[in-house]
DRENPA-3360 file (N, C-alpha, C; in nm, 2 decimals, always signed):
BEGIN
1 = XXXXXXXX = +0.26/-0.10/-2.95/+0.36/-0.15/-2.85/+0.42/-0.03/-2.78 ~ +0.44/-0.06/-2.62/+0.49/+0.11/-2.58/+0.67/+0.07/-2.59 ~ +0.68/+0.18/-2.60/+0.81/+0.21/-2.65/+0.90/+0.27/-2.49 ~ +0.99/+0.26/-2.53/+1.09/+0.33/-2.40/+1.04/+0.50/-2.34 ~ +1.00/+0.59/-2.49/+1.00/+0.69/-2.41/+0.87/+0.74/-2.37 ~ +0.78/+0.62/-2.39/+0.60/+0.66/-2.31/+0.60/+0.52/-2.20 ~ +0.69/+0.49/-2.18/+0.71/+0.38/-2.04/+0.68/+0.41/-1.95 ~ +0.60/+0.37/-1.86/+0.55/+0.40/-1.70/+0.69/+0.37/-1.63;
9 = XXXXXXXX = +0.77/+0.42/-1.61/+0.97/+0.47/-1.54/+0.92/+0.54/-1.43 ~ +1.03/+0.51/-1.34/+1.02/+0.66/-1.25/+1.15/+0.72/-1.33 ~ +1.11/+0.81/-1.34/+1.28/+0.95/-1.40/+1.35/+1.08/-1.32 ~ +1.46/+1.07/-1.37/+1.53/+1.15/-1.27/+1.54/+1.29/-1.31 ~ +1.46/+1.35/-1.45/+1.55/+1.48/-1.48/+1.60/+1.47/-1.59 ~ +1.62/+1.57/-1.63/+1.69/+1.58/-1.77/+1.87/+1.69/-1.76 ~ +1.95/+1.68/-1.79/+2.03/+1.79/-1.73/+2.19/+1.69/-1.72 ~ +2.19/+1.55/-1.72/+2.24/+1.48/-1.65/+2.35/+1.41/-1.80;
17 = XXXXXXXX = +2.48/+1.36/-1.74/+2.49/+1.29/-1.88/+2.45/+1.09/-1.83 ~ +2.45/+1.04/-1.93/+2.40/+0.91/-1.94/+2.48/+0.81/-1.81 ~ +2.59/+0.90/-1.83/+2.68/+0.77/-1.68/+2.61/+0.81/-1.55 ~ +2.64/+0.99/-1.55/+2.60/+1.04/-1.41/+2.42/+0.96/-1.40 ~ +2.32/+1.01/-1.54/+2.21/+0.96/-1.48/+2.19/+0.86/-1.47 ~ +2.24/+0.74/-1.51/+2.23/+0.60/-1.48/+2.28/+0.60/-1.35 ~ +2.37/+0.62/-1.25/+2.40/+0.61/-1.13/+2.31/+0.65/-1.05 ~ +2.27/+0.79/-1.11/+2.13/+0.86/-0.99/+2.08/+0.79/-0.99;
25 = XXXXXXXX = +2.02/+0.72/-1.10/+1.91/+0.64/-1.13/+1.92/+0.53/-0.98 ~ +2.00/+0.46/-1.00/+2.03/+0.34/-0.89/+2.05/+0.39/-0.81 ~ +2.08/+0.46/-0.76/+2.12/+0.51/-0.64/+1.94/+0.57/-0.60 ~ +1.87/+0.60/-0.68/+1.73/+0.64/-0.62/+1.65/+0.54/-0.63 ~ +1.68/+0.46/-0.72/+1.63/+0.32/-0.66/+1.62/+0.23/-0.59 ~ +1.76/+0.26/-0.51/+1.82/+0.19/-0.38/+1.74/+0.22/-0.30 ~ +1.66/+0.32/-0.30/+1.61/+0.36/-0.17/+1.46/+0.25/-0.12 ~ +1.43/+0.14/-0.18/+1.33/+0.06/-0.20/+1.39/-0.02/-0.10;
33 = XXXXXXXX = +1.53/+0.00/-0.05/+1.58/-0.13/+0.05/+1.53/-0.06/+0.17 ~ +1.51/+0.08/+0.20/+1.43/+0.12/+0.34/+1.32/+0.11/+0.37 ~ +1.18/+0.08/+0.25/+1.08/+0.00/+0.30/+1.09/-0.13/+0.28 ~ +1.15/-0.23/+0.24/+1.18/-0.34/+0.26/+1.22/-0.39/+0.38 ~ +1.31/-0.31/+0.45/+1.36/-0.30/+0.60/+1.22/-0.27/+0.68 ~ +1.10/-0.20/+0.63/+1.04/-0.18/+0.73/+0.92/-0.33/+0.70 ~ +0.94/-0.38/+0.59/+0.85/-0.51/+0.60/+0.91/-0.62/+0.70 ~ +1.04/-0.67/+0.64/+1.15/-0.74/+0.72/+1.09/-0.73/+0.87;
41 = XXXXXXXX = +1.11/-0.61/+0.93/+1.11/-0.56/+1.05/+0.97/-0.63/+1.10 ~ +0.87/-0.58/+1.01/+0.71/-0.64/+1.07/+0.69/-0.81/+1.04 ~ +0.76/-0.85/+0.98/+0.77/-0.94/+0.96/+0.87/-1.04/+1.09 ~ +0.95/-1.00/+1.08/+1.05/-1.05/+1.26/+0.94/-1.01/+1.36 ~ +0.87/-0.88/+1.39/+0.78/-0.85/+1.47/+0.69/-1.00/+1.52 ~ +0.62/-1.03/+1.39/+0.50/-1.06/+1.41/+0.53/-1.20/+1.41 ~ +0.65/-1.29/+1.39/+0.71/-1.41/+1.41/+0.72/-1.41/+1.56 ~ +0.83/-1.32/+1.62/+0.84/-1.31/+1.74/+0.73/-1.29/+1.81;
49 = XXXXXXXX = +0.62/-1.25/+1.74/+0.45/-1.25/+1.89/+0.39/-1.38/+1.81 ~ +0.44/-1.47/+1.76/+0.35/-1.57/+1.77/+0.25/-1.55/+1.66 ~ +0.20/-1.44/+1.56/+0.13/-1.47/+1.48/+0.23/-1.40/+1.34 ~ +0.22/-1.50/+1.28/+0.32/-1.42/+1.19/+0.19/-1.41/+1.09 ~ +0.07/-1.47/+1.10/-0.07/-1.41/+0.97/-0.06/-1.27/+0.97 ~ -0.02/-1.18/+1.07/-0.08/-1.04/+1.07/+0.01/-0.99/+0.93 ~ +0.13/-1.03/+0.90/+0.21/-1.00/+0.79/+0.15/-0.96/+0.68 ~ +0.03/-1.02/+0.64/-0.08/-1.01/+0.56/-0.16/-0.87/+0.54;
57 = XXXXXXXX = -0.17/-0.82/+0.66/-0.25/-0.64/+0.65/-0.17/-0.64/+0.56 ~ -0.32/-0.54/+0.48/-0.28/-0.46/+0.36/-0.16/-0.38/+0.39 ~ -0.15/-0.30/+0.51/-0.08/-0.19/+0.51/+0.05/-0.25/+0.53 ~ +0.09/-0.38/+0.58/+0.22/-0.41/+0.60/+0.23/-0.47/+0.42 ~ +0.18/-0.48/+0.36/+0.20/-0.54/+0.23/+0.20/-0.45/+0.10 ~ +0.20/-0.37/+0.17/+0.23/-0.18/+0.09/+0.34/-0.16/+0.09 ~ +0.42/-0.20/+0.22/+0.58/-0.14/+0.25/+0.63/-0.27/+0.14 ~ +0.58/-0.38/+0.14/+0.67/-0.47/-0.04/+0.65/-0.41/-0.09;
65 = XXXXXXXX = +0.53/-0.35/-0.17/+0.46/-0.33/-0.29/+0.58/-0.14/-0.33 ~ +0.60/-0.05/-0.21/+0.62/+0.04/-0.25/+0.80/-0.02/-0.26 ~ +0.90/-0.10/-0.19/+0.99/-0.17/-0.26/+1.05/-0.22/-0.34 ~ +0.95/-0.28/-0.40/+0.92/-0.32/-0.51/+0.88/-0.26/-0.63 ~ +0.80/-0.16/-0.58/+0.85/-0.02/-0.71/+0.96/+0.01/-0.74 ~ +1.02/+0.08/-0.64/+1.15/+0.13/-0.64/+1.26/+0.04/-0.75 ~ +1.24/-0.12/-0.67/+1.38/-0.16/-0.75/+1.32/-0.23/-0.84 ~ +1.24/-0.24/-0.90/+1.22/-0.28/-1.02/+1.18/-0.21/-1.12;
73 = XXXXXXXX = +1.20/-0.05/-1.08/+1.11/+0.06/-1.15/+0.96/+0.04/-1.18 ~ +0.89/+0.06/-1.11/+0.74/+0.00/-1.16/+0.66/+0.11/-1.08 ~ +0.69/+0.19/-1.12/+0.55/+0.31/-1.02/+0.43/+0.30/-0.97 ~ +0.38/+0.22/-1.10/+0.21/+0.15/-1.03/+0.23/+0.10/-0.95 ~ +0.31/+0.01/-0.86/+0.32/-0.07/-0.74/+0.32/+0.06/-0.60 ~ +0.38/+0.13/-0.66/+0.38/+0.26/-0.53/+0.24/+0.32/-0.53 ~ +0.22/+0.37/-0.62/+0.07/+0.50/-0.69/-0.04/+0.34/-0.57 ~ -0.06/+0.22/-0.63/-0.14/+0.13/-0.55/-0.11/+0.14/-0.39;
81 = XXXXXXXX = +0.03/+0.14/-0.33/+0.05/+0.10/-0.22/-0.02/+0.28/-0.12 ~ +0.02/+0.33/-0.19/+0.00/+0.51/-0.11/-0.16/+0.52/-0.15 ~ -0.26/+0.47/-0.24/-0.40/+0.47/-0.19/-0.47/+0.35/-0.12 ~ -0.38/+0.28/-0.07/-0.44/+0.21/+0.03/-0.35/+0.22/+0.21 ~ -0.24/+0.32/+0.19/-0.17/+0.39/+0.32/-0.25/+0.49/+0.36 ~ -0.32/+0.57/+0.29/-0.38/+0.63/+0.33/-0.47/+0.61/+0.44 ~ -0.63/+0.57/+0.37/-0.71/+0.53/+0.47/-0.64/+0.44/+0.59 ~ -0.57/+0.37/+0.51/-0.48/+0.28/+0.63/-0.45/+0.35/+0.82;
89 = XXXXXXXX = -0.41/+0.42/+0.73/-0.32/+0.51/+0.85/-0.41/+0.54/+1.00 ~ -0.53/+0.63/+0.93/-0.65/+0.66/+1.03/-0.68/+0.53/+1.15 ~ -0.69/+0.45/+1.07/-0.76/+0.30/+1.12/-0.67/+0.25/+1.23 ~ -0.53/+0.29/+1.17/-0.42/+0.19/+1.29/-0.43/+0.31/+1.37 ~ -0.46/+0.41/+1.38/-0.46/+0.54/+1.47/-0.53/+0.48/+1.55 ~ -0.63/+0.49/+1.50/-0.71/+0.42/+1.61/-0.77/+0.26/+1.70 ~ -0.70/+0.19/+1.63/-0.68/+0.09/+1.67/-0.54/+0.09/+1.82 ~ -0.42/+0.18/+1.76/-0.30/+0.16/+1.81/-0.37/+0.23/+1.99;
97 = XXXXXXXX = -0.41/+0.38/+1.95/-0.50/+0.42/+2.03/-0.58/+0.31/+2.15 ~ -0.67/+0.27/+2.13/-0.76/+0.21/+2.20/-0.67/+0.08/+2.27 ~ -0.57/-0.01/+2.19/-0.51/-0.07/+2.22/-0.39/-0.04/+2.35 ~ -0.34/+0.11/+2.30/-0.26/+0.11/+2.41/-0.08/+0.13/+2.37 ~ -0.11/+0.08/+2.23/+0.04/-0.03/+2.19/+0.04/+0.05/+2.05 ~ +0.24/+0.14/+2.04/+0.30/+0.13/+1.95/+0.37/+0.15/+1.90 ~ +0.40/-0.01/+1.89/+0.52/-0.09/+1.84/+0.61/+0.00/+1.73 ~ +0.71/-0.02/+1.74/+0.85/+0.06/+1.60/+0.80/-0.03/+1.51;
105 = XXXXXXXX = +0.81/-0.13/+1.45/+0.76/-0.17/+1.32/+0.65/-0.15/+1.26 ~ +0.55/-0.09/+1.39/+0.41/-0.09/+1.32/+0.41/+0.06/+1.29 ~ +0.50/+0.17/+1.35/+0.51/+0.27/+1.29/+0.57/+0.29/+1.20 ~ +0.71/+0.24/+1.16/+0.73/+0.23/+1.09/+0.64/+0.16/+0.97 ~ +0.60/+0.11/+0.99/+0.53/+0.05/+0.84/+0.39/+0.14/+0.84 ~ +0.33/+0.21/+0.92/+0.25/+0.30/+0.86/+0.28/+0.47/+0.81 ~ +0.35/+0.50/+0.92/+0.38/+0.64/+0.92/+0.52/+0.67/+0.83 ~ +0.62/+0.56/+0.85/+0.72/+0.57/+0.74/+0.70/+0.51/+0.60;
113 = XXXXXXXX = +0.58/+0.42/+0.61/+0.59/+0.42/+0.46/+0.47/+0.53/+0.40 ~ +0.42/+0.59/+0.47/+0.36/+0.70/+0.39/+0.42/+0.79/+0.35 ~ +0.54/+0.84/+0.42/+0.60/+0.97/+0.43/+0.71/+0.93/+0.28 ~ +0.75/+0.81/+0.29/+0.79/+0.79/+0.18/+0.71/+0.77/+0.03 ~ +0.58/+0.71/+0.05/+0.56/+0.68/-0.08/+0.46/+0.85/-0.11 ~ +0.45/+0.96/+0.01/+0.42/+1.09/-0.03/+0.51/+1.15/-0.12 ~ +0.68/+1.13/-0.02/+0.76/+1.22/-0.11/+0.81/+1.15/-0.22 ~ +0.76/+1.05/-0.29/+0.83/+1.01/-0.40/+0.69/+1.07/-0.55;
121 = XXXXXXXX = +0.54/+1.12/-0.45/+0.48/+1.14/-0.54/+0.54/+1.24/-0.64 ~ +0.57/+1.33/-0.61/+0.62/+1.46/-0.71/+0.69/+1.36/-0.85 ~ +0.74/+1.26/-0.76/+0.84/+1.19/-0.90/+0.73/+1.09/-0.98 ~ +0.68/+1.02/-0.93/+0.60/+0.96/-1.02/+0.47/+0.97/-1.06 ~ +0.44/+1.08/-1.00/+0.27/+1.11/-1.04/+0.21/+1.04/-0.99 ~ +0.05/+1.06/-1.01/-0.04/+0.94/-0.98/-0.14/+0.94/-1.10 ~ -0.18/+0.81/-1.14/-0.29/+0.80/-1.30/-0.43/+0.80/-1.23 ~ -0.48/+0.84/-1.29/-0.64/+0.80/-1.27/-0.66/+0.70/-1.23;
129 = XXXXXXXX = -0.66/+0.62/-1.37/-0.67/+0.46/-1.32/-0.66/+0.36/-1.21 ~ -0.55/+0.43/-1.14/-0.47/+0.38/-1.01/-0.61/+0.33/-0.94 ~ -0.72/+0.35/-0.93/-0.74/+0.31/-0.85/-0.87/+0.19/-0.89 ~ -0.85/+0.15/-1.00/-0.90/-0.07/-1.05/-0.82/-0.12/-1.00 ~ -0.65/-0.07/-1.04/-0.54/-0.17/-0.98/-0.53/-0.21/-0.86 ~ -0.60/-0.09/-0.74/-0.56/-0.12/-0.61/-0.66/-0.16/-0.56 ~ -0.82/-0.19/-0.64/-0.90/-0.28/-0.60/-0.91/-0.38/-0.62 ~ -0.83/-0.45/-0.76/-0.76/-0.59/-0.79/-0.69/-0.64/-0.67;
137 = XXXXXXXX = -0.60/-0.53/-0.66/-0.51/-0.55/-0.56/-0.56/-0.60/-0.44 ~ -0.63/-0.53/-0.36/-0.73/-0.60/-0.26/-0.80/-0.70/-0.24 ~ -0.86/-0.73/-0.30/-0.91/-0.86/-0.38/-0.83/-0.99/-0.37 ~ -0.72/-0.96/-0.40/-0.62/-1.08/-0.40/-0.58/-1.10/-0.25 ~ -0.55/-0.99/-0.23/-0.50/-0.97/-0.10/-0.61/-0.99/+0.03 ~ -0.70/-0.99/+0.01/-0.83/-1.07/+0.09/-0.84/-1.22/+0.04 ~ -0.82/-1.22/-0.06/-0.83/-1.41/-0.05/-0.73/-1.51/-0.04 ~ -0.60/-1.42/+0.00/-0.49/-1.47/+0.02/-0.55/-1.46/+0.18;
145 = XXXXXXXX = -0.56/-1.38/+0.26/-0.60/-1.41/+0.40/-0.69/-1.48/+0.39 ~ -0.78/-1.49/+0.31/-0.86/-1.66/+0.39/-0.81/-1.75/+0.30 ~ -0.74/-1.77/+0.24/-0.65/-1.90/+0.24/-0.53/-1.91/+0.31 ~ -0.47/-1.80/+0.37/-0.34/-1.85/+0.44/-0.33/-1.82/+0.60 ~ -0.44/-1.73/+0.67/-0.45/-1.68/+0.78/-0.55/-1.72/+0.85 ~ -0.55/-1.75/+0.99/-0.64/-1.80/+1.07/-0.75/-1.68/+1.08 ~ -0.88/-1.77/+1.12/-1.05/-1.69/+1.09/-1.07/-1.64/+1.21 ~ -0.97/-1.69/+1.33/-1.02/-1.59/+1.44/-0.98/-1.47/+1.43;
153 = XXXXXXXX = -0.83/-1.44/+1.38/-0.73/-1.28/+1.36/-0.84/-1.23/+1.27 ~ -0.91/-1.28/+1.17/-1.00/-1.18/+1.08/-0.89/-1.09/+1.01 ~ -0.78/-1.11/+0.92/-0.73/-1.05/+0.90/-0.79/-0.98/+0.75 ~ -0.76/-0.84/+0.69/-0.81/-0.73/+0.63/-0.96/-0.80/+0.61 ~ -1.03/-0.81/+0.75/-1.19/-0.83/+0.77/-1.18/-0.94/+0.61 ~ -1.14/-1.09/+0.66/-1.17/-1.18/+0.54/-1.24/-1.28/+0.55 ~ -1.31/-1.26/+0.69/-1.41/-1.35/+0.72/-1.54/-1.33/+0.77 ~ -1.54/-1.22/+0.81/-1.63/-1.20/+0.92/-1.65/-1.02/+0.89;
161 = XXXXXXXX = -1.80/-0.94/+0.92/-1.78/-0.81/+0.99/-1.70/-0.76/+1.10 ~ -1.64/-0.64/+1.13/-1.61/-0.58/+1.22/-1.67/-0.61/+1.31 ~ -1.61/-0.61/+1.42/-1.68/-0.63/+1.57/-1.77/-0.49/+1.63 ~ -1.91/-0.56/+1.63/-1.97/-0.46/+1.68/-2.09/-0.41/+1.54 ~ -2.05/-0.47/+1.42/-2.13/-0.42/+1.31/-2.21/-0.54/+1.28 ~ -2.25/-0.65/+1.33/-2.31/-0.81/+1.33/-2.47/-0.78/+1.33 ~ -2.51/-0.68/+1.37/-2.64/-0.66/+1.42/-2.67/-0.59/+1.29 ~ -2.60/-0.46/+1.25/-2.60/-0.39/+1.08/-2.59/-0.49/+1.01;
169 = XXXXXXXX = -2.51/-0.57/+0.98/-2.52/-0.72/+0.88/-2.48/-0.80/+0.94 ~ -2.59/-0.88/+0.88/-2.62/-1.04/+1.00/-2.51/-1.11/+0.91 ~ -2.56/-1.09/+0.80/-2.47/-1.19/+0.69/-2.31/-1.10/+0.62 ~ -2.27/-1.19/+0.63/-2.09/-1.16/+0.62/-2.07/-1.10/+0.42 ~ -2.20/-1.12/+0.38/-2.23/-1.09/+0.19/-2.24/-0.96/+0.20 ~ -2.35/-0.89/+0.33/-2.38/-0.78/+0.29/-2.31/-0.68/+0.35 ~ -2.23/-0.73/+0.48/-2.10/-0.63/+0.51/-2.00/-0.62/+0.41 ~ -1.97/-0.70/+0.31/-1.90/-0.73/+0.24/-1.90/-0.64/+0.11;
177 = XXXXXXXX = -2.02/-0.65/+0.06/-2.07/-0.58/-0.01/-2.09/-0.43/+0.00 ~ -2.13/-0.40/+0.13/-2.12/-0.23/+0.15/-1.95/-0.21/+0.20 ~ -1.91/-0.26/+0.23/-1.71/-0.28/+0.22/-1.69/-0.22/+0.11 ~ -1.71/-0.33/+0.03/-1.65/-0.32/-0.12/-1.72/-0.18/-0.19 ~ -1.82/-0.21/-0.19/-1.88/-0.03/-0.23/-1.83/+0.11/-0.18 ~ -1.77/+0.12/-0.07/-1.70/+0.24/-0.01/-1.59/+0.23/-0.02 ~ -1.52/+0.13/-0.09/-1.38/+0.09/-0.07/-1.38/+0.13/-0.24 ~ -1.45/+0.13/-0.33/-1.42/+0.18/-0.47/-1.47/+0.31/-0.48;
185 = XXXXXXXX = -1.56/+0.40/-0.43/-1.60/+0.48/-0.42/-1.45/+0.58/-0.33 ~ -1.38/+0.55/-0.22/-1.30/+0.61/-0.18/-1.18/+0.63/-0.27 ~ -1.16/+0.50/-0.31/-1.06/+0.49/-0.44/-1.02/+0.53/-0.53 ~ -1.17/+0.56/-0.59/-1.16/+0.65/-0.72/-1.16/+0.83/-0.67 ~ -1.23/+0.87/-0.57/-1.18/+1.04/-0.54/-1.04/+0.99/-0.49 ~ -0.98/+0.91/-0.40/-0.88/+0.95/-0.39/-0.74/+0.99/-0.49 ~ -0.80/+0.84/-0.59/-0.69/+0.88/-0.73/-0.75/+0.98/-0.81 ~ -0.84/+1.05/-0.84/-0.85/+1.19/-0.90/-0.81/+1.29/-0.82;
193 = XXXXXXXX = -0.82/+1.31/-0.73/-0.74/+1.42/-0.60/-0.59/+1.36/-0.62 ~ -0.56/+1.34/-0.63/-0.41/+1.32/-0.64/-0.36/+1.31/-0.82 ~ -0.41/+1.25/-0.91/-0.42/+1.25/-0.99/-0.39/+1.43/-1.09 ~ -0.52/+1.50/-0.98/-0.50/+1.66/-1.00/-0.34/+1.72/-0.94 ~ -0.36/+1.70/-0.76/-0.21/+1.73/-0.73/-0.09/+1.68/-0.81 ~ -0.08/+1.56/-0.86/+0.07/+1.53/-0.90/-0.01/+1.43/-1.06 ~ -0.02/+1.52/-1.16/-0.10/+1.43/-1.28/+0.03/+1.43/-1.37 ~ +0.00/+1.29/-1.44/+0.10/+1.20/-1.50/+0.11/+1.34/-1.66;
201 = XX = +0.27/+1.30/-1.65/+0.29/+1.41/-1.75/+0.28/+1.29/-1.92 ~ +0.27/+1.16/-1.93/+0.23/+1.09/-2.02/+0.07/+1.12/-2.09;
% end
């Protein structure tokens, strides 16, 4: 049974007495209401244009997930949400790029919630492991878009190949499948590269 002092916590330090660090404590926890503001925000966004499915990207469902670390203490929810910001990031680069368009929520929710769930790495480390949970993660979060989002938006590609890759796989199994294979393959060097930079002192 784990015990309080091998708990996956975020911690503040040692140096502190028990009132002072209980207060840091919440008070560094608070800080979970600034990516929550940046979901909120994508969330109003994407009501206001008429598709509120896009709410669904992985990457806008990172800014809950690293939130939700915060105030519930739960680190693995962050360690998951910052190896799928990552690759994230490039993609809306280029997407935002070619489109033309970008929006304050949608920077915000890429570029501020990386910068945040980077500088909180020093505090919580990252596990090896981190990266089954954030392919579970995925997983869910793909079948939640084809059960709750329309097949034309294609949201985190849950229906269909990328446009323009139809001819590379005809069938929607085998895009799926070389997906899924580069998508655990990235996963796993990314959580050992990080893993090395910031490795769990448990």
């Amino acid at each position: 049974m784990a015990t309080g002092k091998n708990r996956d916590a975020i911690t503040l330090g040692s140096g502190m007495g028990p009132d002072t660090k209980s207060a840091a404590t919440w008070r560094f926890r608070s800080l979970g209401l600034i990516p929550l503001g940046f979901f909120l925000l994508n969330l109003f966004h994407h009501i206001q244009e008429g598709k509120p499915d896009h709410i669904l990207w992985i990457c806008n469902l990172d800014n809950l997930m690293i939130a939700l670390g915060l105030l519930l203490d739960a680190p693995v929810l962050i360690r998951i949400a910052i190896l799928w910001l990552v690759p994230g990031f490039p993609l809306w680069l280029i997407e935002s790029y070619e489109l033309g368009a970008w929006p304050l929520p949608a920077v915000c929710a890429h570029v501020g919630a990386l910068l945040i769930g980077f500088a909180l790495l020093p505090r919580i480390r990252m596990k090896r492991v981190t990266w089954i949970y954030a392919t579970l993660y995925a997983l869910i979060v793909q079948q939640l878009s084809r059960w709750f989002t329309r097949s034309e938006l294609n949201i985190n590609v849950a229906f269909r190949p990328y446009s323009g890759w139809e001819q590379t796989f005809p069938h929607y199994w085998m895009f799926w499948l070389y997906i899924f294979g580069l998508t655990i393959a990235f996963l796993f060097l990314l959580s050992v590269l990080l893993s090395r930079l910031f490795p769990s002192r448990d």
